[in-house]
N, C-alpha and C positions, 0 to 999 in steps of 0.2 A: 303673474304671481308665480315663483317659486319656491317649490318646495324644498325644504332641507330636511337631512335625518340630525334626528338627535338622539343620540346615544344616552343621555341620562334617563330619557322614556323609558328606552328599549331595558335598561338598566332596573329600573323603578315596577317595568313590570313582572321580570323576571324574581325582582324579591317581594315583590306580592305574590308571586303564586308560592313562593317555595313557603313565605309564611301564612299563606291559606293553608297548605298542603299541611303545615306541621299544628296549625290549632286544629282540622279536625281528626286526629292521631291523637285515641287516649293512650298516653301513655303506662297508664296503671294495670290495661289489658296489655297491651304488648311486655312490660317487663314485669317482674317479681321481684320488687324492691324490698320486700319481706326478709330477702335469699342474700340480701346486698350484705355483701363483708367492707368495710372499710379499713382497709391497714396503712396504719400510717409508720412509715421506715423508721428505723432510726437514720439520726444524719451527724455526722462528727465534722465541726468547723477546724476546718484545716490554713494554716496562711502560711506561703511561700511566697520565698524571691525566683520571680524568673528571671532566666535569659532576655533581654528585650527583644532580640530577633525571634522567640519563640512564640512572645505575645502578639507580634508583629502579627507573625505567621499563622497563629490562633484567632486576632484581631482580621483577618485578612477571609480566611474560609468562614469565621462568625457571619461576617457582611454579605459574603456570597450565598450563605445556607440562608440567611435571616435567621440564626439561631443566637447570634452572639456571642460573643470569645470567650464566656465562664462554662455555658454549654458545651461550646465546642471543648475546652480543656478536659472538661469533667469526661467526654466521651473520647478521647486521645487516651487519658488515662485509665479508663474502664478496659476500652483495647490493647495499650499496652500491657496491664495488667493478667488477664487472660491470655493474650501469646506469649508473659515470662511466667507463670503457672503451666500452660502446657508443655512450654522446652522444660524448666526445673523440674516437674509432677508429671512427664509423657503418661503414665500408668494410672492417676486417678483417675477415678470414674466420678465422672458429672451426677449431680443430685437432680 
């Protein structure tokens, strides 16, 4: 008789223990949910045409990060943004 490993086991037991580990963690002693701020952003819906090589290109590193191409745009444009604020504004100072 031969033995084989089975990976779903070894799999199956490692999230039994991580979900043993976390029911006996109360969590109302470790945080102070009392203290919890919730802010929810505003958010302004914006719709553009793109370039399609740049969706591409957006559609391409999405896949790669697993973040997805609206992700990634939104953080293209956060970074663009910020490096033409500090060429335009070199002298403001950050809040």
């Amino acid at each position: 008789m031969t033995l084989k490993y089975d990976k779903k086991l070894d799999k199956q037991k490692k999230l039994s223990e991580q979900a043993e580990y976390y029911d006996n963690i109360e969590l109302e002693d470790t945080f102070d949910f009392s203290k919890a701020v919730k802010n929810k952003g505003e958010n302004k819906r914006v719709n553009m045409l793109l370039p399609f090589d740049v969706y591409q290109d957006a559609y391409k590193i999405g896949e790669f990060t697993g973040t997805g191409y609206q992700n990634t745009l939104k953080l293209a444009i956060a970074i663009g943004l910020k490096n033409l604020k500090d060429t335009v504004f070199p002298n403001l100072k950050q809040n």
